[in-house]
C-alpha positions in Angstrom: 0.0 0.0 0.0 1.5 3.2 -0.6 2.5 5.3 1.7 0.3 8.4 0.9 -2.3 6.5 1.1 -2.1 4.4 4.3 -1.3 7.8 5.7 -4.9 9.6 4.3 -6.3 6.1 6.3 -4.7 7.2 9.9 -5.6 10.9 9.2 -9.2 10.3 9.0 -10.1 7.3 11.9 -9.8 9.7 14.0 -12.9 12.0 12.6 -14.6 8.7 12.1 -15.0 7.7 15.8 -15.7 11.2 16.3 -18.4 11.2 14.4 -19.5 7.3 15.4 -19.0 8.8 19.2 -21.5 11.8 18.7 -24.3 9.8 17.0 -23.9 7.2 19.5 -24.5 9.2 22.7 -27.1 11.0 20.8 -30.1 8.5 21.4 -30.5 6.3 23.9 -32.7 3.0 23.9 -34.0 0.3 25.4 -36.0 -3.2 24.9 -38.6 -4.3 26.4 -36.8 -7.9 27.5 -33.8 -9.3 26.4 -34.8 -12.9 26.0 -38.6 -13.7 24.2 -40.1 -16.2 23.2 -39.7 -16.9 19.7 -42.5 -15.2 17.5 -43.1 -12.6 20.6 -43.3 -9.1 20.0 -40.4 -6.6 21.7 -41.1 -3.1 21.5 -38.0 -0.7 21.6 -38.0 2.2 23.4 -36.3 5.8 22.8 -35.0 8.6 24.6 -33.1 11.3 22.4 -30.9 13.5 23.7 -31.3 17.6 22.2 -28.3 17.5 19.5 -29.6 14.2 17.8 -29.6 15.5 14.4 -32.3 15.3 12.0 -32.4 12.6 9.7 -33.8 8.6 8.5 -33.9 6.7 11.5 -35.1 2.9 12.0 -34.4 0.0 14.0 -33.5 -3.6 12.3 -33.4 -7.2 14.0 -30.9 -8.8 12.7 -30.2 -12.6 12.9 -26.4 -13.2 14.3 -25.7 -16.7 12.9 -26.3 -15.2 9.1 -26.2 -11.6 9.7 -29.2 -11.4 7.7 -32.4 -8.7 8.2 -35.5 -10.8 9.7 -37.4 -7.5 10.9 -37.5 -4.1 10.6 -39.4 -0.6 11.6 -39.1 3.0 10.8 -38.7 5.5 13.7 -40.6 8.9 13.6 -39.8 10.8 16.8 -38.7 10.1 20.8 -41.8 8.9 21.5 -41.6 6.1 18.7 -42.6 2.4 20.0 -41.2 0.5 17.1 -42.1 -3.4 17.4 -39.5 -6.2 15.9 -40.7 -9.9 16.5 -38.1 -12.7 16.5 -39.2 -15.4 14.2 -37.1 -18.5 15.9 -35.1 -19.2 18.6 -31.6 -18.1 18.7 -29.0 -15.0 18.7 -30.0 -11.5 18.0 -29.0 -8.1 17.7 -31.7 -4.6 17.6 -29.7 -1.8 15.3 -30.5 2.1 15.5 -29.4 3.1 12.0 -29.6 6.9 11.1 -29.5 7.1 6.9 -29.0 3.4 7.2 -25.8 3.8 9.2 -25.8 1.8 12.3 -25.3 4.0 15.5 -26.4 2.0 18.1 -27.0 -1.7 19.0 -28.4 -4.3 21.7 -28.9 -7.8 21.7 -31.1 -10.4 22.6 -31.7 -14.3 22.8 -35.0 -15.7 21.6 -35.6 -18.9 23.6 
């Protein structure tokens, strides 16, 4: 790799995290149990903090054993009670994506 441009990589991980850190601790969320049943409903709560910037926001359930997209819902405003339903047993994780990005994460176990 040259060396311009591993150099042009270093420069800019630093205004990457800085930018990963700030849409991070801009929202705040929480489910409403960390281990369902399979096929039950768990709504995802939201508390935004005042400099969460405008934009596309939604949450997706993702399945960890093939990182695929099994559910996912839109997010309007703070008070937002999206719903994701695990369709079988096994290893999850709930992201907040704003524009698609993923800012935030939790996971979950569906016995």
């Amino acid at each position: 790799m040259p060396r311009r441009t591993l150099l042009s990589l270093l420069l800019a991980i630093p205004a990457a995290c800085s930018e990963l850190r700030r849409y991070h601790s801009s929202v705040s969320f929480q489910l409403s149990t960390d281990e369902p049943s399979a096929g039950q409903p768990v709504e995802v709560r939201f508390q935004y903090l005042d400099e969460a910037p405008p934009g596309s926001y939604s949450v997706v359930l993702l399945s960890m054993d093939a990182r695929v997209e099994v559910d996912q819902a839109e997010v309007t405003d703070a008070s937002s009670r999206p719903v994701l339903t695990p369709p079988s047993p096994g290893a999850y994780s709930v992201e907040f994506r704003k524009d698609g990005r993923m800012i935030a994460h939790r996971r979950l176990t569906a016995r």
